[in-house]
PLY file of the C-alpha trace (Angstrom):
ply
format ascii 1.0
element vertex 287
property float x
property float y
property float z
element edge 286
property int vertex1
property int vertex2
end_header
141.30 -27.04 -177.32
143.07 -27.55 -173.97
143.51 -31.43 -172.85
144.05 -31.91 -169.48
145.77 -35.25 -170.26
145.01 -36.60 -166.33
146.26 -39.77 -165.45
144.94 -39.43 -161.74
141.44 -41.35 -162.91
141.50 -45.26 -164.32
139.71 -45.06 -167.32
138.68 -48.54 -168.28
139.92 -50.52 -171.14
135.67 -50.56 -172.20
134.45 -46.88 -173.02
130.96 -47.21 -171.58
132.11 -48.66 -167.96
132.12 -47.13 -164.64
135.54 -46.80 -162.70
133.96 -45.45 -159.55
133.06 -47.64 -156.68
129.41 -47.45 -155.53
130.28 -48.37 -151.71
126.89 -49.42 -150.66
123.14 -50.95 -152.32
120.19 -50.27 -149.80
118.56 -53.17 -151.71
116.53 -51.20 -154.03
114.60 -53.50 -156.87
114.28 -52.00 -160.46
111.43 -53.53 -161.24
107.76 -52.80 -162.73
107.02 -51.93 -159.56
109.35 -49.18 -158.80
108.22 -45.23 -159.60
110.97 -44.81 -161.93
109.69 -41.01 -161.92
107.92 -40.27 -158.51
104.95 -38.05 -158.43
103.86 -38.02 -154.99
103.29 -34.92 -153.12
105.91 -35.90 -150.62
108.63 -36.46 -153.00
107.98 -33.74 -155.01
107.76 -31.01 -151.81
110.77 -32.66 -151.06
112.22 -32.42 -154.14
111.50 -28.50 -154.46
113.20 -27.54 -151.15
116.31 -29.50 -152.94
115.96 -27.48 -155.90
116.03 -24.41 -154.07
119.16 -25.40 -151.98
120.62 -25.97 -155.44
119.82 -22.48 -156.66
120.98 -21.07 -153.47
124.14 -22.39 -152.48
125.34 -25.46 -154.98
124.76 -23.52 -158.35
126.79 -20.92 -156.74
129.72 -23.05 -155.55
129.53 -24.48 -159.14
131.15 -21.77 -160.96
133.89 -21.90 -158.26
134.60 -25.41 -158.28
134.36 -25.71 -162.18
135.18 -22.70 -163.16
131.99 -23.04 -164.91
131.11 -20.47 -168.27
128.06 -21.58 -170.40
128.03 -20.51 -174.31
125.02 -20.71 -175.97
122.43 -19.68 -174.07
120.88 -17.64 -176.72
119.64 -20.96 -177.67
117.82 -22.03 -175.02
115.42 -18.47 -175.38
115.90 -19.02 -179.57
114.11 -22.20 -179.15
112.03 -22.01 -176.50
108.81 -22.95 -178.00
110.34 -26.41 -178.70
111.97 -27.17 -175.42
108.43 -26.54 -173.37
107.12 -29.02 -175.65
109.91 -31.72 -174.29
113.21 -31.88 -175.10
116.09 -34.99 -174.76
119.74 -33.50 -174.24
122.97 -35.12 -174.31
126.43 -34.55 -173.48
129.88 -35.85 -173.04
130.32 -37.04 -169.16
133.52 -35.52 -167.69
132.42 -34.50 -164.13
130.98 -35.32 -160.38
129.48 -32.23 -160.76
128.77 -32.11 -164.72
124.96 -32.30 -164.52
124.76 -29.57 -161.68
126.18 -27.45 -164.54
123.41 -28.46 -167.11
120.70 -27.77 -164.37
122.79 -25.05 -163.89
123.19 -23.63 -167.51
119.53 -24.18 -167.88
117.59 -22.90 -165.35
114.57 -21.92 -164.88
113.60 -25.00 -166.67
113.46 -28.52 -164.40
115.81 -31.29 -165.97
115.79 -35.72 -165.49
118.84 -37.63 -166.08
119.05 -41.14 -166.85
121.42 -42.86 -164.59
123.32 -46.11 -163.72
121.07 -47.99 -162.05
123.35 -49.05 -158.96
124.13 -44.89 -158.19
120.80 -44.64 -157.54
120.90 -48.05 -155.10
123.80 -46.22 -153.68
125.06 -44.04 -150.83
123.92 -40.88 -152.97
120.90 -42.31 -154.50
118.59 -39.94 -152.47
119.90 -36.85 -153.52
120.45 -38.39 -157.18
116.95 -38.72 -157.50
115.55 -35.57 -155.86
117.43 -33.68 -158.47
115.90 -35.61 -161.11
118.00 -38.86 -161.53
115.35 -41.97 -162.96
117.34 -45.28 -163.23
117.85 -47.83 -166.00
116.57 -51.45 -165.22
118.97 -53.99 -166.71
117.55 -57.43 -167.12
113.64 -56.98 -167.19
111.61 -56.51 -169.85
108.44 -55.61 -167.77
110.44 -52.86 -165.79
112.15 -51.45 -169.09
108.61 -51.10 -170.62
107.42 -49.18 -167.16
110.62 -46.85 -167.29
110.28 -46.34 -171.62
106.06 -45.49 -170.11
107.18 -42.91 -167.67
110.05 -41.38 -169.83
107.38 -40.78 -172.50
104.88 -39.06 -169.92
107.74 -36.57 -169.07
108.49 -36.26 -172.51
104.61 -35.51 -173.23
104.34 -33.05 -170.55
107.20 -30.83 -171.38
109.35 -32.00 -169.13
113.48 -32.41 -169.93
115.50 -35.18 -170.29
119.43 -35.51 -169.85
121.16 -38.06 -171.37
124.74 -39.39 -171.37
125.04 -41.18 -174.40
129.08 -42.32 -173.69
127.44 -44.85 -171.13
129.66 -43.61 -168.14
131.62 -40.67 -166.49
135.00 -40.60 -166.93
136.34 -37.28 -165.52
138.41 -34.70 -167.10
138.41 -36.81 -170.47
138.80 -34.99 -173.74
137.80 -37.05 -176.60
134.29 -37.77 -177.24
133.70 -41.16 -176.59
131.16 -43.50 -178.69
127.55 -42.73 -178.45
124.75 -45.32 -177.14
121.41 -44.99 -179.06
119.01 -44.18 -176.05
119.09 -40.53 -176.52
118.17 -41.12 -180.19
116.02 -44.08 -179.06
113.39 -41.85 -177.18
113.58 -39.43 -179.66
112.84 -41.29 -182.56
110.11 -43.05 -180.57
108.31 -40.15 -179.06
108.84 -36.99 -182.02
111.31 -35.37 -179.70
114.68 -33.39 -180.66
117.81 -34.02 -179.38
119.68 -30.36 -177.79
123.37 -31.41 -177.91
125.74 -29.93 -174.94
129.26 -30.27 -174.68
131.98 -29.43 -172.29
135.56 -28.69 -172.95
138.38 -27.47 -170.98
140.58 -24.75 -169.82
143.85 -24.22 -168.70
143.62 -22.94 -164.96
145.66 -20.62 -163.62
148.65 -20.67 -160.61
146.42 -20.32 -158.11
143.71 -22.58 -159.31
146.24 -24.97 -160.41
148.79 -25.05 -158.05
146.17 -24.09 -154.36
143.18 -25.38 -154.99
145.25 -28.06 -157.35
142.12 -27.81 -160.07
143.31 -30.34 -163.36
140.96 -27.81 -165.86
138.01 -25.33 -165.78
134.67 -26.23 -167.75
133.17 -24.64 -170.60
129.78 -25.99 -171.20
128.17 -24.89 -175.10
124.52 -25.17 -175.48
123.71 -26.24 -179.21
120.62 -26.36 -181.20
118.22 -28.89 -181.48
118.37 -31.81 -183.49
115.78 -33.74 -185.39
114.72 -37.27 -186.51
114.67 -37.42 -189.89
111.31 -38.68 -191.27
112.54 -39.67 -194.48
114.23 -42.82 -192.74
113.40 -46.13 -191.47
112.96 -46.79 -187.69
116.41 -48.04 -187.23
118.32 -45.93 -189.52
116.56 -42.69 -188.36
118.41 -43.84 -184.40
121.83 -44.53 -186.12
121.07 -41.31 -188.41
120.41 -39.04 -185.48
123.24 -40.85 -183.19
125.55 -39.85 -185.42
124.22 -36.00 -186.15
124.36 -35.95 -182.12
127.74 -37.32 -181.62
129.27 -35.08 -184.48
127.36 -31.84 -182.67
129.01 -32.61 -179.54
132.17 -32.83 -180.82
132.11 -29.47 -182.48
130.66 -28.39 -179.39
133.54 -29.56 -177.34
135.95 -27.81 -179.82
137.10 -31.12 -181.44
136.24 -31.22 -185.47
134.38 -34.80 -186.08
136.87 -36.14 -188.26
139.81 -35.56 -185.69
138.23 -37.43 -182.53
139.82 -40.41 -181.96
136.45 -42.58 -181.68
133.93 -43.36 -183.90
130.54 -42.03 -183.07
128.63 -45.44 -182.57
129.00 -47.78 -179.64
130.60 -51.31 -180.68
132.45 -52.83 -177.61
134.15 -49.58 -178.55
137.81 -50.10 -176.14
139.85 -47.08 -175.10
142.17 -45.76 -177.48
145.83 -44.52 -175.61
146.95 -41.34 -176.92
149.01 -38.22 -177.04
149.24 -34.77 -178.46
151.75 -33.14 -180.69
152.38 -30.26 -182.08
150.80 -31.47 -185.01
147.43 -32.71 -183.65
146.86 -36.31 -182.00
149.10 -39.17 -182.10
148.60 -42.99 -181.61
149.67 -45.23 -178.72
147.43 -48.21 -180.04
144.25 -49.18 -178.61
143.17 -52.04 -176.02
0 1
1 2
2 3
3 4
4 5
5 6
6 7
7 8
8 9
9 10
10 11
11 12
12 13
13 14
14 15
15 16
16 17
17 18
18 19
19 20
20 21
21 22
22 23
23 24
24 25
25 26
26 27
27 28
28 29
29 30
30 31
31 32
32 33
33 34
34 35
35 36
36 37
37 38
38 39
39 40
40 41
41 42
42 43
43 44
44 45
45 46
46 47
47 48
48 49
49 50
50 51
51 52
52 53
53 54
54 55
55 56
56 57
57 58
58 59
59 60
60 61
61 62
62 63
63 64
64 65
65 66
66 67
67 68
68 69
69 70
70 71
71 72
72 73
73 74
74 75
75 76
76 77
77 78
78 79
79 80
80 81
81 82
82 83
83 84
84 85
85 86
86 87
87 88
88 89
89 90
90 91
91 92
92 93
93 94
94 95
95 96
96 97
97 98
98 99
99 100
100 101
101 102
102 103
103 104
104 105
105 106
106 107
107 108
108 109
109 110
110 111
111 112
112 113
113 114
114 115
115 116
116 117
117 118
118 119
119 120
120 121
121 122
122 123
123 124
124 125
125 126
126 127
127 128
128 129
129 130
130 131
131 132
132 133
133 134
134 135
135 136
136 137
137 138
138 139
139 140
140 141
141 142
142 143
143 144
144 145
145 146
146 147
147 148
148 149
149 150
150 151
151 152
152 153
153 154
154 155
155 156
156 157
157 158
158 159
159 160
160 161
161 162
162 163
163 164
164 165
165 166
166 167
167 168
168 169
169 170
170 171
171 172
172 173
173 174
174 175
175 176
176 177
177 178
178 179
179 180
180 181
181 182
182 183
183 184
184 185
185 186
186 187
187 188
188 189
189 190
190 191
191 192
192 193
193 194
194 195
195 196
196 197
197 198
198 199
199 200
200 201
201 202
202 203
203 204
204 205
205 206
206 207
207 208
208 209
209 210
210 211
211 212
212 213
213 214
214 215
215 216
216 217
217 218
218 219
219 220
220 221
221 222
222 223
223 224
224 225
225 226
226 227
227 228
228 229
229 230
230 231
231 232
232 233
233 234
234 235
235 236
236 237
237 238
238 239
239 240
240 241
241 242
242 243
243 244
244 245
245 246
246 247
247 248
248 249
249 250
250 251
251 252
252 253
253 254
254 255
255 256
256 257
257 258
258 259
259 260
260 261
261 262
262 263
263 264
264 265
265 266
266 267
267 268
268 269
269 270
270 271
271 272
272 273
273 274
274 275
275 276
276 277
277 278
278 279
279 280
280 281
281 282
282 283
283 284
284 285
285 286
C-alpha cells in the first residue's frame, strides 16, 4: 500500500474534526422546519441539469484529477437486487473530490451524503446539496427526528445513502480512522446493509508528480454488502456491524485490520503520529 505521508494538510489532534475553514454561513437554520431532503419540482429539475453537468464534464475531469480507477464493480451488478431496495455506503474520507468518485464509480444509480452541517450553510452549500448532500442538525431533538424521518423515506424508496463514518475529511490520509455509528445506526434501524468503499493510494508518476505536483492517485474498491445481525441486541447489533464495516474498509483500502493504527470505534479517538519502515508502521506516540 502506497502512503503518501503529506504534511501539507493539519490534521487535528481529534480524528472526527474538520481542518477546513467554511468562509461564510448564509444563515441557514437546521431545524424541523428545514427539507433536509427537498422534493420540490424546482429543486429536483434543478438538481437533474446538475447531474448531467456531472456526467458530462466533472466525472470526466475526475479520472484526471484523481487519477481515479474503481475495483469492484462487479459488485454493484452482483447485488443489484439489494441496492434498488436501499442501500447505506461508507467510506474512508480522503478527498475534495472523494464523493464525485463514489457518484462516479456508481452511476447510473443517484447517491445522498450526509454532511457537516455548516458546509451546507456555506459558500458551496448549493451545489453540496444539488448533488445530494442532506445535513446533520446538532442540538435539536425535533430536527434530528425530521432528518432520521426523511433518511428513512429515501431508504424506503430505494434511494442511496453515503456515509462517512470517520466524522471528517482529512485529505490524502492513509490509515483508517475510527468509525461513528450512524452508518450502522440507520441500518440497524431501517433493515438496510451497509456496501463498504474504500480508497487507497498510488504512487504518481514524474509528470503527475513533479507538473501537475499531484501527492497520490485514487483507487476506489467497491465491497459487498454488509448485514445487521439479527441474532443481537439493538445496541450490540450497531457496535457489531461498526466494527464488520470498519474492518471491510480497511481491507478495502489495502491495510489488514489488525495493522491500522486505530481502533475501529469512535472514543475521543486523538491522532496517532506515525511513520513507516521497512518493517511495517512505527510509533511516534499519540496526542
Amino acid at each position: 500500500m502506497y502512503d503518501p505521508k503529506t504534511s501539507k494538510y493539519p490534521y487535528p489532534a481529534e480524528t472526527d474534526r474538520h481542518y477546513l475553514v467554511v468562509k461564510k454561513n448564509d444563515g441557514t437554520v437546521f431545524d424541523r422546519n428545514y427539507p433536509y431532503i427537498d422534493r420540490s419540482k424546482g429543486f429536483l429539475f434543478r438538481q437533474k441539469l446538475v447531474r448531467l453537468g456531472l456526467r458530462l464534464i466533472v466525472f470526466p475531469l475526475d479520472y484526471i484529477r484523481l487519477g481515479l480507477r474503481v475495483r469492484g464493480k462487479e459488485n454493484l451488478k452482483k447485488h443489484k437486487d439489494v441496492i434498488d431496495k436501499g442501500i447505506i455506503s461508507c467510506s474512508n474520507h480522503v478527498h475534495m473530490w472523494d464523493y464525485i468518485s463514489i457518484m462516479n464509480a456508481v452511476k447510473p444509480n443517484k447517491t445522498n451524503v450526509l454532511c457537516w452541517a455548516p458546509d451546507v450553510s456555506g459558500e458551496n452549500g448549493t451545489l453540496i446539496r444539488l448533488t445530494g448532500g442532506i445535513p446533520i442538525p446538532e442540538g435539536d431533538l425535533r430536527a434530528t427526528a425530521v432528518y432520521v424521518r426523511e433518511v428513512q423515506r429515501l431508504l424506503n424508496d430505494g434511494g442511496w445513502l453515503q456515509v462517512y463514518s470517520e466524522g471528517s475529511m482529512w485529505e490524502y490520509y492513509a490509515p483508517i480512522r475510527p468509525f461513528k455509528h450512524g452508518a450502522a445506526f440507520f441500518a440497524c434501524r431501517f433493515d438496510k446493509p451497509i456496501l463498504p468503499m474504500g480508497f487507497s493510494y498510488r504512487k504518481p508518476g514524474w509528470i503527475r508528480k513533479h507538473i501537475f505536483r499531484q501527492i497520490a492517485l485514487f483507487t476506489l474498491t467497491i465491497g459487498e454488502p454488509l448485514y445487521p445481525d439479527p441474532a443481537l441486541s439493538k445496541g450490540d447489533r450497531e457496535e457489531d456491524l461498526t466494527r464488520r464495516c470498519h474492518e471491510q474498509v480497511c481491507r478495502l483500502a489495502g491495510i489488514e485490520p489488525s495493522e491500522n493504527i486505530y481502533p475501529p470505534i469512535f472514543n475521543d479517538s486523538k491522532r496517532i503520529d506515525y511513520y513507516t519502515t521497512e518493517y511495517g508502521i512505527g510509533y511516534r506516540g499519540s496526542w
